[in-house]
VOBA-1610 file (N, C-alpha, C; in pm, whole numbers, padded with zeros to 5 digits, always signed):
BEGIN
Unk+00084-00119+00000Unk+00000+00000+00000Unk+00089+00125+00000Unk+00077+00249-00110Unk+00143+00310-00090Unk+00076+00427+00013Unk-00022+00465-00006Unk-00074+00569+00075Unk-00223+00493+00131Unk-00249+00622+00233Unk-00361+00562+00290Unk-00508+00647+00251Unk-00551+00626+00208Unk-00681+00705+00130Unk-00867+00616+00124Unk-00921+00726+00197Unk-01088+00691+00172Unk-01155+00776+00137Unk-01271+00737+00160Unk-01412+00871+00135Unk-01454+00780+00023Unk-01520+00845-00036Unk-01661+00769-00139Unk-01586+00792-00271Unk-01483+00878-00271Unk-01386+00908-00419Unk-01259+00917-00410Unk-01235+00840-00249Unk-01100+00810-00251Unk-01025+00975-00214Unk-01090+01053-00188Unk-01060+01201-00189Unk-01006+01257-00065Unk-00949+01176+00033Unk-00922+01202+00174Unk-00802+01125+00183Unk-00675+01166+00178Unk-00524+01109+00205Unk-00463+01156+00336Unk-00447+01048+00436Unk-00373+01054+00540Unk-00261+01063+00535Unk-00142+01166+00568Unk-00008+01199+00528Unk+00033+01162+00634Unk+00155+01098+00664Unk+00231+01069+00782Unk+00336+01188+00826Unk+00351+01308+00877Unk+00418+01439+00828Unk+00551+01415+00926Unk+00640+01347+00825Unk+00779+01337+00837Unk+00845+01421+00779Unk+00804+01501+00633Unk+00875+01612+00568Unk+00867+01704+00695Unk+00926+01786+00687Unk+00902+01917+00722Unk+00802+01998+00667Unk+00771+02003+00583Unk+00674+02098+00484Unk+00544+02040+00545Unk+00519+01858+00537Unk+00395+01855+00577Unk+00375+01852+00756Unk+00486+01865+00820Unk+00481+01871+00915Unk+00420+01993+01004Unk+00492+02144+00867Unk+00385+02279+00941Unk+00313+02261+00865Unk+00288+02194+00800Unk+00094+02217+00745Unk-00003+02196+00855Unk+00066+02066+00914Unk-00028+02005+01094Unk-00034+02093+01134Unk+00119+02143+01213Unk+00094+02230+01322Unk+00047+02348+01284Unk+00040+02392+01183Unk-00035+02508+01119Unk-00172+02492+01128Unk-00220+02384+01112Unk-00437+02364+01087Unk-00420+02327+01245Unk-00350+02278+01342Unk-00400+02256+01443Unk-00418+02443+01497Unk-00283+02500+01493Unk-00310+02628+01579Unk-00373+02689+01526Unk-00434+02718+01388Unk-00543+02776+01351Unk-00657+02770+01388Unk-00680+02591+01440Unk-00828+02618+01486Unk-00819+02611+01643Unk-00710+02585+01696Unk-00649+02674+01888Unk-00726+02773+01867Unk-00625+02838+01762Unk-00649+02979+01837Unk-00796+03041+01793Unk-00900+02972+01702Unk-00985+03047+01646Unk-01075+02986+01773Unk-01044+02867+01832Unk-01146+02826+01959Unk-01113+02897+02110Unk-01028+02974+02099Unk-00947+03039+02243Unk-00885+02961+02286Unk-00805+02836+02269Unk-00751+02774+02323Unk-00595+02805+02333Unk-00544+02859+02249Unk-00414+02906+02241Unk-00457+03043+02239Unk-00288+03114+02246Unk-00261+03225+02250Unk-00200+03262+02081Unk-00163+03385+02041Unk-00109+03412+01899Unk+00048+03381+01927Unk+00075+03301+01846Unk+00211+03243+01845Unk+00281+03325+01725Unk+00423+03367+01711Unk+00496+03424+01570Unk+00509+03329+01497Unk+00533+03195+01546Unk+00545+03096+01468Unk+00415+03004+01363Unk+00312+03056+01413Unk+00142+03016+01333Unk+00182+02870+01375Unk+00238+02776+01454Unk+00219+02651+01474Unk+00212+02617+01608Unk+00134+02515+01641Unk+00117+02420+01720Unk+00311+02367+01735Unk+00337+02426+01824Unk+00479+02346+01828Unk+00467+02342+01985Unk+00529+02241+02067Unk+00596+02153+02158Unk+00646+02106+02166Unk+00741+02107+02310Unk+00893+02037+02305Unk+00851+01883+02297Unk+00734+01814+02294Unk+00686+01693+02266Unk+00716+01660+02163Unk+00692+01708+02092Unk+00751+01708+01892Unk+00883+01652+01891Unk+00938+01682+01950Unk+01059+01635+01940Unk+01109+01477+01976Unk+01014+01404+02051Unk+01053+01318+02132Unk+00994+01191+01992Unk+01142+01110+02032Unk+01124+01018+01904Unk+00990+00921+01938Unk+00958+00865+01801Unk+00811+00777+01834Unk+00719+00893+01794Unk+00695+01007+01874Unk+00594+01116+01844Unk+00559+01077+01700Unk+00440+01071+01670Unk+00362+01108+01499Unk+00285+01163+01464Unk+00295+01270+01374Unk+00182+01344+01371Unk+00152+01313+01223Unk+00001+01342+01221Unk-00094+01303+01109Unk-00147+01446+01072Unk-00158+01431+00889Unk-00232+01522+00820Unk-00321+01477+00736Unk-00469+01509+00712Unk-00563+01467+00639Unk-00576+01564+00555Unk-00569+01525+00379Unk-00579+01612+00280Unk-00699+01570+00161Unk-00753+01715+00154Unk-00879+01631+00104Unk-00829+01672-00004Unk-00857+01577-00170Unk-00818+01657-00306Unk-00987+01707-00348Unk-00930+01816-00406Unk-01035+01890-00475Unk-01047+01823-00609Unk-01138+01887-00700Unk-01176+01885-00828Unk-01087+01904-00920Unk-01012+02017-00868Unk-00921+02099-00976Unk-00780+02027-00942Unk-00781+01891-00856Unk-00640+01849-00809Unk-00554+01877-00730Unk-00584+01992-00662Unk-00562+02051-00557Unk-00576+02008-00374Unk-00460+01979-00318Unk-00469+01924-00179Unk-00476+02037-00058Unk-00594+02015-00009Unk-00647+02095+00110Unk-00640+02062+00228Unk-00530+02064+00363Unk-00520+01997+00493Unk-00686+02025+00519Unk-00702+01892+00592Unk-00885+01966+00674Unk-00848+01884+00808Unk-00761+01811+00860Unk-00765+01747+00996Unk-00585+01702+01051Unk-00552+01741+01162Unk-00458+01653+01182Unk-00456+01612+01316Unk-00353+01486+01344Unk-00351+01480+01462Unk-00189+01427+01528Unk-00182+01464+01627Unk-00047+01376+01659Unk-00033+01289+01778Unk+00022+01220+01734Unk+00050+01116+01872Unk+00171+01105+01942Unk+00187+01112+02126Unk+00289+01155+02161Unk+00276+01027+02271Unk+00437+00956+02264Unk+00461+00843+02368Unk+00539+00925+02482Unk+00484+00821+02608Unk+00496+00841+02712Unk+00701+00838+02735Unk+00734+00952+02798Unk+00893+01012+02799Unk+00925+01044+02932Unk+01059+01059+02929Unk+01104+01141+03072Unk+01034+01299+03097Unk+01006+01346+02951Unk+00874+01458+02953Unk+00827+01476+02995Unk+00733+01323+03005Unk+00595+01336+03051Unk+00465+01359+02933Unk+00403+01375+02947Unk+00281+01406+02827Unk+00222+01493+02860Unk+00152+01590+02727Unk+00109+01695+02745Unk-00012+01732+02849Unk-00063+01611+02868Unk-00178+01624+02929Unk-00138+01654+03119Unk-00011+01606+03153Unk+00020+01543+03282Unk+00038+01751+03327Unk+00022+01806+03275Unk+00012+01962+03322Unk-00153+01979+03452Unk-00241+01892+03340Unk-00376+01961+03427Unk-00404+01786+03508Unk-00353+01659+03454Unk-00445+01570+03483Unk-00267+01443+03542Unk-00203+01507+03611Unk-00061+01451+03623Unk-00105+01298+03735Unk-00153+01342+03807Unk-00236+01248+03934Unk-00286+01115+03883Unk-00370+01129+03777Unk-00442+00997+03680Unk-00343+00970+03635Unk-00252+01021+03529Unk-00138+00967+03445Unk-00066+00863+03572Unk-00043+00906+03677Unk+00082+00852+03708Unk+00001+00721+03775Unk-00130+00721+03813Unk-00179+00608+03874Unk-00177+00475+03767Unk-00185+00520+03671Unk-00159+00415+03539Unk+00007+00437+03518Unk+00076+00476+03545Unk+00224+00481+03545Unk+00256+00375+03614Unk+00209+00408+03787Unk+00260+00289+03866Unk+00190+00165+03845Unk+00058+00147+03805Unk+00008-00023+03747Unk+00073-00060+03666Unk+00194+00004+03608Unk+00277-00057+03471Unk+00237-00048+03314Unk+00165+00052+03358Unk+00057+00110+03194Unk+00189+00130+03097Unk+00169+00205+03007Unk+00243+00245+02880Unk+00144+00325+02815Unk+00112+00470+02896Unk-00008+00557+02786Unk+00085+00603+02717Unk+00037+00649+02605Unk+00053+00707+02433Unk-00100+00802+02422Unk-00036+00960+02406Unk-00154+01078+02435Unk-00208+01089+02268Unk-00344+01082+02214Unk-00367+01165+02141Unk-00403+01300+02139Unk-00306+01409+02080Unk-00283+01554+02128Unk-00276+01591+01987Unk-00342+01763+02030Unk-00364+01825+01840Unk-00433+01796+01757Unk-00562+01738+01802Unk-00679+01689+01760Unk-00738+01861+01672Unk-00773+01821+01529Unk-00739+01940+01466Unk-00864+01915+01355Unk-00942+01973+01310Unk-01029+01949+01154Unk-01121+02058+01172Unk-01124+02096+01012Unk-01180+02184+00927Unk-01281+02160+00850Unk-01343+01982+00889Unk-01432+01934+00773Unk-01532+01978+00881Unk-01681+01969+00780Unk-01791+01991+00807Unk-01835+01879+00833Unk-01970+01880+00981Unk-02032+01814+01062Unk-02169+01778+01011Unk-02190+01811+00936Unk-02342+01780+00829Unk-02299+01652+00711Unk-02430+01613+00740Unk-02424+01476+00654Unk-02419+01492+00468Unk-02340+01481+00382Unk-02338+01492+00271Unk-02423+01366+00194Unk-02461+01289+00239Unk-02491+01184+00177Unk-02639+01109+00259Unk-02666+01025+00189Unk-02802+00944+00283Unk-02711+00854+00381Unk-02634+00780+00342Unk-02561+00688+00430Unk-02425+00704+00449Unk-02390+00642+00580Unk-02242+00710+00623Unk-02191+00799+00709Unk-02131+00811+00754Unk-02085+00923+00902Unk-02038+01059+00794Unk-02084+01154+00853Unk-02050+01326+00863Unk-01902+01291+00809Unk-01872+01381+00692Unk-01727+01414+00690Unk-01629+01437+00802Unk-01679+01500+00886Unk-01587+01521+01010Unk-01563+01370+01111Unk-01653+01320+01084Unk-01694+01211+01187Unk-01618+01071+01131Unk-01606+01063+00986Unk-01547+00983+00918Unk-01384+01002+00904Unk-01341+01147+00941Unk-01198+01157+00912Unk-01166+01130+01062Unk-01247+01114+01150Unk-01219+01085+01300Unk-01202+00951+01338Unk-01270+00847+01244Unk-01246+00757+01244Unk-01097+00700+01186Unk-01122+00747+01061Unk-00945+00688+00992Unk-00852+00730+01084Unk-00852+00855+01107Unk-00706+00933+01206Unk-00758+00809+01335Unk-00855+00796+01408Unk-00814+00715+01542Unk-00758+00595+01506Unk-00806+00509+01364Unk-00791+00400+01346Unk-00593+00364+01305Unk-00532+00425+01226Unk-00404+00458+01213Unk-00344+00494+01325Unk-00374+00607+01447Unk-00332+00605+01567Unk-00318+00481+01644Unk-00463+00398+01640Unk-00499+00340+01751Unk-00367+00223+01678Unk-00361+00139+01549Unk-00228+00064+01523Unk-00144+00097+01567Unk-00094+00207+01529Unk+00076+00272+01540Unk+00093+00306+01708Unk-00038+00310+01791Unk-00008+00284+01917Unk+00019+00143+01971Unk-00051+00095+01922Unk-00060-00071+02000Unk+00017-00160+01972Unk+00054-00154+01783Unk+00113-00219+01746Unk+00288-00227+01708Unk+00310-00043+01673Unk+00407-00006+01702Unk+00527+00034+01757Unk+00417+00142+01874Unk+00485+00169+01976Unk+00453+00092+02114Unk+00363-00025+02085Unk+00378-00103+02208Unk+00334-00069+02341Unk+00221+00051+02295Unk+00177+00084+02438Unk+00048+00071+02494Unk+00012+00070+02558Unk-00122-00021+02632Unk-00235+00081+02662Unk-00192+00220+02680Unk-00338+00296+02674Unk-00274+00354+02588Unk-00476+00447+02539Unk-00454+00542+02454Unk-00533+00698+02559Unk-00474+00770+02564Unk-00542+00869+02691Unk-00556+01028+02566Unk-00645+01086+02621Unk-00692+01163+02540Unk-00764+01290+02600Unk-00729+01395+02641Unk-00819+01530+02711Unk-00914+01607+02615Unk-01011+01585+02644Unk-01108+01620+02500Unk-01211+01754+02549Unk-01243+01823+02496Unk-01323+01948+02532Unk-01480+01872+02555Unk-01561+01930+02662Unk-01702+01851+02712Unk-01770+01853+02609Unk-01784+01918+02520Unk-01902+01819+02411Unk-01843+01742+02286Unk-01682+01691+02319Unk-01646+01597+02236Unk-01644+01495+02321Unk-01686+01476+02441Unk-01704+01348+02507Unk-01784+01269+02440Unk-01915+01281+02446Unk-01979+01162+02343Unk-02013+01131+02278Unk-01847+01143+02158Unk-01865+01124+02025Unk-01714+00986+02113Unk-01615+01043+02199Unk-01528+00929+02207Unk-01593+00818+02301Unk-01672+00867+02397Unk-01728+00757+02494Unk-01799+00661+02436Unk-01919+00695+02343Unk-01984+00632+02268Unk-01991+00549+02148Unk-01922+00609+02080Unk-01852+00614+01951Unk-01724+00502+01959Unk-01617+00512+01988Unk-01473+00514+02011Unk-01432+00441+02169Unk-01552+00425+02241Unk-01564+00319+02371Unk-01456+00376+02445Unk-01401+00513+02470Unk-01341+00569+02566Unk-01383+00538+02700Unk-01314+00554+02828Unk-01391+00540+02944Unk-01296+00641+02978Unk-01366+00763+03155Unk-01326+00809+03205Unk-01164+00793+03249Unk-01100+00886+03241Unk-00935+00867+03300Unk-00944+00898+03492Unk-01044+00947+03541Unk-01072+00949+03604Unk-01207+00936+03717Unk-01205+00834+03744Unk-01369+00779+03730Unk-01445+00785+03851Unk-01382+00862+03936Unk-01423+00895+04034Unk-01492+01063+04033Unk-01447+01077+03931Unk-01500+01252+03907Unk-01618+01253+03761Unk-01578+01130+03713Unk-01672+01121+03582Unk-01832+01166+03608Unk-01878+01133+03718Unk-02008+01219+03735Unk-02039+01342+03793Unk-01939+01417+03799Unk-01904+01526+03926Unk-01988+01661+03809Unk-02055+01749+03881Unk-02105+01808+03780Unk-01997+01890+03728Unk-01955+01980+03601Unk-01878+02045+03527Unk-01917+02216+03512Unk-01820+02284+03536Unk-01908+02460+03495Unk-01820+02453+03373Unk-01831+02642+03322Unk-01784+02636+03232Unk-01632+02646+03221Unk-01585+02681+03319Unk-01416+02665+03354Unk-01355+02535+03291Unk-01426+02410+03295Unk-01378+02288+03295Unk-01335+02296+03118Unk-01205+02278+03077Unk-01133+02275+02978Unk-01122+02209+02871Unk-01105+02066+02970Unk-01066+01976+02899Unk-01100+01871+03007Unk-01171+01725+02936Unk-01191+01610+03013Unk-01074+01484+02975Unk-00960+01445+03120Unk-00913+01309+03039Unk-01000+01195+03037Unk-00969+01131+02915Unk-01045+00949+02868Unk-00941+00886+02816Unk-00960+00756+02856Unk-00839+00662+02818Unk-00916+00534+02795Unk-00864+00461+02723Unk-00942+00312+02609Unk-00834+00209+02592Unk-00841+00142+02666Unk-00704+00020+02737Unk-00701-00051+02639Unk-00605-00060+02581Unk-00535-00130+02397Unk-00579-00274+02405Unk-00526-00301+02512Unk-00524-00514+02530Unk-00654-00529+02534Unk-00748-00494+02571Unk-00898-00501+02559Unk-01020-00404+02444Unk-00972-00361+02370Unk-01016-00223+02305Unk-01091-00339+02185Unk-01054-00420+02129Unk-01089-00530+02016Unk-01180-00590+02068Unk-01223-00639+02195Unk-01334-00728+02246Unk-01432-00593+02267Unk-01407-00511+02336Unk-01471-00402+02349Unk-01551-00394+02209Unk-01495-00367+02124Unk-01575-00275+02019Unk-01656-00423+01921Unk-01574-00545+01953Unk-01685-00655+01914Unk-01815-00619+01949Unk-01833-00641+02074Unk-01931-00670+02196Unk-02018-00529+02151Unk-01965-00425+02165Unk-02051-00296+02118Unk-02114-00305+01927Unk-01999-00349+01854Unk-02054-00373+01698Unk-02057-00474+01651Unk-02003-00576+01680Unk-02011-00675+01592Unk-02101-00776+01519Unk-02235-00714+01551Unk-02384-00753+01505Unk-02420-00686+01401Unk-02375-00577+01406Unk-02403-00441+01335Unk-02371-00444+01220Unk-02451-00433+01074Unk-02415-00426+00981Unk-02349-00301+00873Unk-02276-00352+00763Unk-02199-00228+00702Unk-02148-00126+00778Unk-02162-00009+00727Unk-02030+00088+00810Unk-02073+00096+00936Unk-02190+00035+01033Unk-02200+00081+01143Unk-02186-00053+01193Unk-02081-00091+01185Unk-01959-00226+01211Unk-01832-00155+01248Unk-01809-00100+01308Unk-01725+00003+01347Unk-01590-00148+01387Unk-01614-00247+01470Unk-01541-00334+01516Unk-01462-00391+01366Unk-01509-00444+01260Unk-01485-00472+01113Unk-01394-00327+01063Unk-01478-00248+01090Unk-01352-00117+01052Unk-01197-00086+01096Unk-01192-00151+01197Unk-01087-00139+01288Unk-01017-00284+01264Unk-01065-00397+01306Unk-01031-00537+01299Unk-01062-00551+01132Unk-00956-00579+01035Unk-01021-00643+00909Unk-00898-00682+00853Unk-00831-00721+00749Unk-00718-00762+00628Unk-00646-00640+00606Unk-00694-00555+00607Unk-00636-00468+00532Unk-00547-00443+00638Unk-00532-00465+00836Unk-00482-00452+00909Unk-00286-00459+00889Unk-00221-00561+00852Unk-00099-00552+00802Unk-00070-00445+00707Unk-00127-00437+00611Unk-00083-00366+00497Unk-00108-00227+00549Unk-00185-00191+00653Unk-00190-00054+00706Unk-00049-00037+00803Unk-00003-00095+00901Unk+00104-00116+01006Unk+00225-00094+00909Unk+00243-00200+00739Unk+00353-00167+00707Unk+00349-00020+00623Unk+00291+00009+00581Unk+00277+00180+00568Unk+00333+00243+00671Unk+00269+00202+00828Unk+00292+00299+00896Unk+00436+00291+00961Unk+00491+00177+00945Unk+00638+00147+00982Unk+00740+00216+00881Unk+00707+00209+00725Unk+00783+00255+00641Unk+00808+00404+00601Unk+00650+00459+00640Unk+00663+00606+00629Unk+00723+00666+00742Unk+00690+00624+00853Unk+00791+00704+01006Unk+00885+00721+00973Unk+00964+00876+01019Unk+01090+00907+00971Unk+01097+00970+01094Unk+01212+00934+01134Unk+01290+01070+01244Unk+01309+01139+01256Unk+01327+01252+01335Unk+01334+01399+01335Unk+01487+01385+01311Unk+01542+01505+01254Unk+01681+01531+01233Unk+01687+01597+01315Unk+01810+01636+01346Unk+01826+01791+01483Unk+01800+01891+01377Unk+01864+01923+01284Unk+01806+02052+01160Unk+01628+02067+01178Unk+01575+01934+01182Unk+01408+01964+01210Unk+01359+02014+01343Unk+01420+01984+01411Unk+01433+02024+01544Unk+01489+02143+01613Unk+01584+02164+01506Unk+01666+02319+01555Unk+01504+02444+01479Unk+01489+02388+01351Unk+01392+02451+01306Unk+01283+02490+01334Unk+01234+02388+01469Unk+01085+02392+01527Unk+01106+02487+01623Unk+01195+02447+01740Unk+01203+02456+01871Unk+01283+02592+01904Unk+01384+02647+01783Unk+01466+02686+01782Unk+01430+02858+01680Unk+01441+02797+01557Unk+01448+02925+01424Unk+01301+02955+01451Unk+01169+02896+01459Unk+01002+02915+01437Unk+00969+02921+01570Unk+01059+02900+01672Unk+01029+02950+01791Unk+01103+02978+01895Unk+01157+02989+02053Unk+01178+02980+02092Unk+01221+02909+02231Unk+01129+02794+02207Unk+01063+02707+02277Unk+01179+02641+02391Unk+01311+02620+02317Unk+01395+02563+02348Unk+01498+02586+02457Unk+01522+02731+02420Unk+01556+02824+02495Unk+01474+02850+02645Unk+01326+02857+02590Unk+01273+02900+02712Unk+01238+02814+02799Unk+01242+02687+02797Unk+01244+02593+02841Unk+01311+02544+02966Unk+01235+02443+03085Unk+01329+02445+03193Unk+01477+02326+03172Unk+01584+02359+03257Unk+01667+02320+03259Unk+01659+02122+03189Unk+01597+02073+03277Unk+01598+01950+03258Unk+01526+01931+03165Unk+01433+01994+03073Unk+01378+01953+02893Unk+01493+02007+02833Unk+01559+02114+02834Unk+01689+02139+02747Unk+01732+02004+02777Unk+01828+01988+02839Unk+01917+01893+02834Unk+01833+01777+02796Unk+01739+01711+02809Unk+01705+01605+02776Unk+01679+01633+02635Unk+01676+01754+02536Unk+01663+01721+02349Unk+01775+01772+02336Unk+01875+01829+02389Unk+02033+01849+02334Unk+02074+01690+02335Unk+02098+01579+02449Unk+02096+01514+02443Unk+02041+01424+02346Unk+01934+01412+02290Unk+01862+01361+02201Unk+01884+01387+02064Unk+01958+01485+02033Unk+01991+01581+01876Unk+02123+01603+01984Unk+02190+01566+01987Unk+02385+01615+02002Unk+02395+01728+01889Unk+02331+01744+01790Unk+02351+01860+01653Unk+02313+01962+01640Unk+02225+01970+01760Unk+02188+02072+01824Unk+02272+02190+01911Unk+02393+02149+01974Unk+02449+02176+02033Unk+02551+02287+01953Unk+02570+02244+01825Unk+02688+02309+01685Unk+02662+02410+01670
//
């Protein structure tokens, strides 16, 4: 398989953004729609950048829809960030849960930069919402390249309150913290963590679809043949950050690196020695 492509005309290509070029296209459609939701602040750099980016394994995803005229339009990305001496982005507001699955011997892997521009209205009689369908491919490529790749056992995820139940329901997320999962919410509340335990995630989504016919077989979508030939895509396209990609992010498009505390410097000088030149 050379690329990974769906929709009803084949018109939706998942980019694995190892170039550089397609790499600020991501972080470009993610901070565009940050900052158009208040979630970020105005950056000089127009990207979604973090010293997470840097940390090998990290992958980030771009969804390009082609037009008529042949023309490729980012409308979604996402990236995925393994668990580091870092830490994960999430362990800022929700550090307490992370680490209780730290000490059971977990292995979370964050989906972070959850990003799209497609529209939420149904184009068709049958079939999930454009938006709802590119949510599927991006989790489904994540959810491999987590489990199968990087070998890690959750998938944890901080999602804004009315994207909860599209993952709870949908995507069989459960609370990251489940002692607060019924606690009532104002409008302060940010972001909710959910996490969907890998070694069990396949019986899960049987048991929820596997009666269910055509696309609302969600378990068949995920579990099917085409499963290898997706993994070796996703093994062959991963590319490593260079320190030049890294001096470029963290460094020339921002300052990140610099401003950074003592012990994240040293832990990506260390990591890029070429950094240091």
């Amino acid at each position: 398989m050379k690329d990974y492509r769906f929709g009803a005309r084949n018109e939706y290509r998942i980019v694995i953004a190892g170039e550089r070029h397609a790499r600020e296209r991501a972080l470009s459609l993610a901070y565009c729609v940050y900052l158009a939701a208040g979630l970020v602040d105005s950056r000089p750099s127009r990207m979604l950048v973090s010293c997470h980016d840097a940390i090998p394994g990290t992958l980030t995803f771009l969804v390009e829809r082609t037009n008529d005229n042949g023309s490729a339009v980012a409308v979604a990305s996402l990236t995925l960030i393994p668990d580091s001496e870092l830490g994960l982005p999430m362990d800022g507001a929700h550090h307490a849960a992370l680490n209780q699955l730290r000490k059971a011997g977990s292995k979370p892997v964050e989906l972070a930069k959850l990003a799209t521009v497609a529209a939420t209205e149904k184009v068709r009689t049958r079939g999930p919402a454009p938006r709802d369908l590119i949510l599927l491919h991006l989790f489904k490529v994540a959810y491999l390249a987590a489990r199968y790749l990087g070998h890690a056992t959750d998938l944890v995820i901080a999602v804004a309150p009315e994207q909860v139940n599209f993952f709870r329901r949908v995507l069989m997320f459960e609370h990251l913290e489940p002692d607060s999962s019924d606690a009532p919410r104002d409008d302060s509340t940010l972001s909710i963590p959910l996490r969907l335990r890998l070694d069990t995630a396949e019986e899960v989504f049987e048991k929820r679809y596997g009666q269910r016919r055509g696309s609302k077989n969600i378990f068949r979508f995920f579990v099917n043949e085409t499963q290898n030939d997706i993994l070796s895509w996703l093994d062959a396209s991963t590319k490593p950050l260079s320190a030049a990609d890294v001096r470029y992010l963290l460094v020339e498009k921002s300052s990140l690196l610099e401003r950074s505390d003592e012990a994240t410097r040293r832990l990506i000088l260390d990591l890029y020695p070429g950094l240091r030149e």
